[in-house]
C-alpha positions as CSV (number, residue, x, y, z in Angstrom):
1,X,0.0,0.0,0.0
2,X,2.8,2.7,0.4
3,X,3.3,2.3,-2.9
4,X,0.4,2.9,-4.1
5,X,0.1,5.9,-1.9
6,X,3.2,7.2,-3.0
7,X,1.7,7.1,-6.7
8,X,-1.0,9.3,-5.2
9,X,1.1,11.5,-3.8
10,X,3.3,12.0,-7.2
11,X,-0.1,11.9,-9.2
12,X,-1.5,14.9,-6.9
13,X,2.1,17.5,-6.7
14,X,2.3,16.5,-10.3
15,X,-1.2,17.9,-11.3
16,X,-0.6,20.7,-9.3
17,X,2.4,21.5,-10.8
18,X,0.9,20.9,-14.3
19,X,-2.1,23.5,-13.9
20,X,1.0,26.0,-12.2
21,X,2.6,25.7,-15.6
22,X,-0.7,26.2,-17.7
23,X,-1.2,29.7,-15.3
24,X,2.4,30.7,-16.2
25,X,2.1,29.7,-20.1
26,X,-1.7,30.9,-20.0
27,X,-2.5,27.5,-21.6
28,X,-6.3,27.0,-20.9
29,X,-6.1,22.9,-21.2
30,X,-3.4,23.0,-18.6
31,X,-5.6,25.2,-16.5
32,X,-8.2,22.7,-16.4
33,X,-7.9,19.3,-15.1
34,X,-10.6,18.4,-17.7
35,X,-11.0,19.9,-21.0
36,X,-13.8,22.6,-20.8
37,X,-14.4,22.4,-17.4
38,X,-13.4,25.1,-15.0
39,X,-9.8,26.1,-14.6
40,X,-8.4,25.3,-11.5
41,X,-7.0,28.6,-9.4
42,X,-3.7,28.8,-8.7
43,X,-3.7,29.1,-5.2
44,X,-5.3,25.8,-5.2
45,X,-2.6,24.3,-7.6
46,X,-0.4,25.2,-4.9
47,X,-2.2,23.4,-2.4
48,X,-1.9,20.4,-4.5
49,X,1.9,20.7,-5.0
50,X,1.5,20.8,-1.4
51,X,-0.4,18.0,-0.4
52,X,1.2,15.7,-2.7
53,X,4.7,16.6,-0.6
54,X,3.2,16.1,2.9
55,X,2.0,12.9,1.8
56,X,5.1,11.8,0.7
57,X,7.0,12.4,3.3
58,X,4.5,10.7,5.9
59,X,5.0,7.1,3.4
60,X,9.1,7.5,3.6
61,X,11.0,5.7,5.7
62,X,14.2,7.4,5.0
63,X,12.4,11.6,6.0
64,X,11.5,13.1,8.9
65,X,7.8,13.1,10.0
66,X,8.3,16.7,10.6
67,X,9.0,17.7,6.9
68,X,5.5,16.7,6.4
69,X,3.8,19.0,9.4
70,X,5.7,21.8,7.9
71,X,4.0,21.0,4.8
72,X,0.9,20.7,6.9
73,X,1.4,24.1,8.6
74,X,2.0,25.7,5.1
75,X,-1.4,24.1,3.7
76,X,-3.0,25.6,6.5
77,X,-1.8,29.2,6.2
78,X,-2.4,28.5,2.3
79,X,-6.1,28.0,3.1
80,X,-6.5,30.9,5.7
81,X,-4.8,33.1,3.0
82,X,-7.4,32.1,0.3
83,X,-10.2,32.2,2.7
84,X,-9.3,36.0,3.8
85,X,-9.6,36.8,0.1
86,X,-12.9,35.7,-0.5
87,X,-16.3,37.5,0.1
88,X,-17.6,40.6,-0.9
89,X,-15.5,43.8,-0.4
């Protein structure tokens, strides 16, 4: 199973990091995870990337656990960020 879950976490940074690359190109497939659908923001890309690393560190045996709270913590001031931009102003 830690493979498989390390799949996940590759599969999850690397769509992240694929819709980051569509925002810097302004490639609208790339934005997208599915063509014609909505594009993805970036700040949730990010939060992919993101994920996908903390994941990964918890399956390896060789890191430390706490490169994935870090992560954590990051994801968490990610989301606080994005959530004090929304609403009406």
């Amino acid at each position: 199973l830690s493979r498989v879950t390390r799949g996940i976490a590759l599969a999850v940074a690397a769509v992240g990091v694929f819709v980051l690359l569509g925002w810097l190109t302004d490639n609208g497939l790339l934005k997208s995870v599915v063509p014609g659908a909505v594009t993805m923001k970036a700040n949730t890309a990010v939060g992919f990337v993101f994920c996908g690393l903390a994941l990964w560190f918890l399956t390896d045996p060789v890191a430390e656990p706490r490169f994935a709270n870090v992560v954590a913590w990051c994801i968490l001031a990610l989301g606080l960020a994005t959530f004090g931009q929304s609403g009406d102003r």
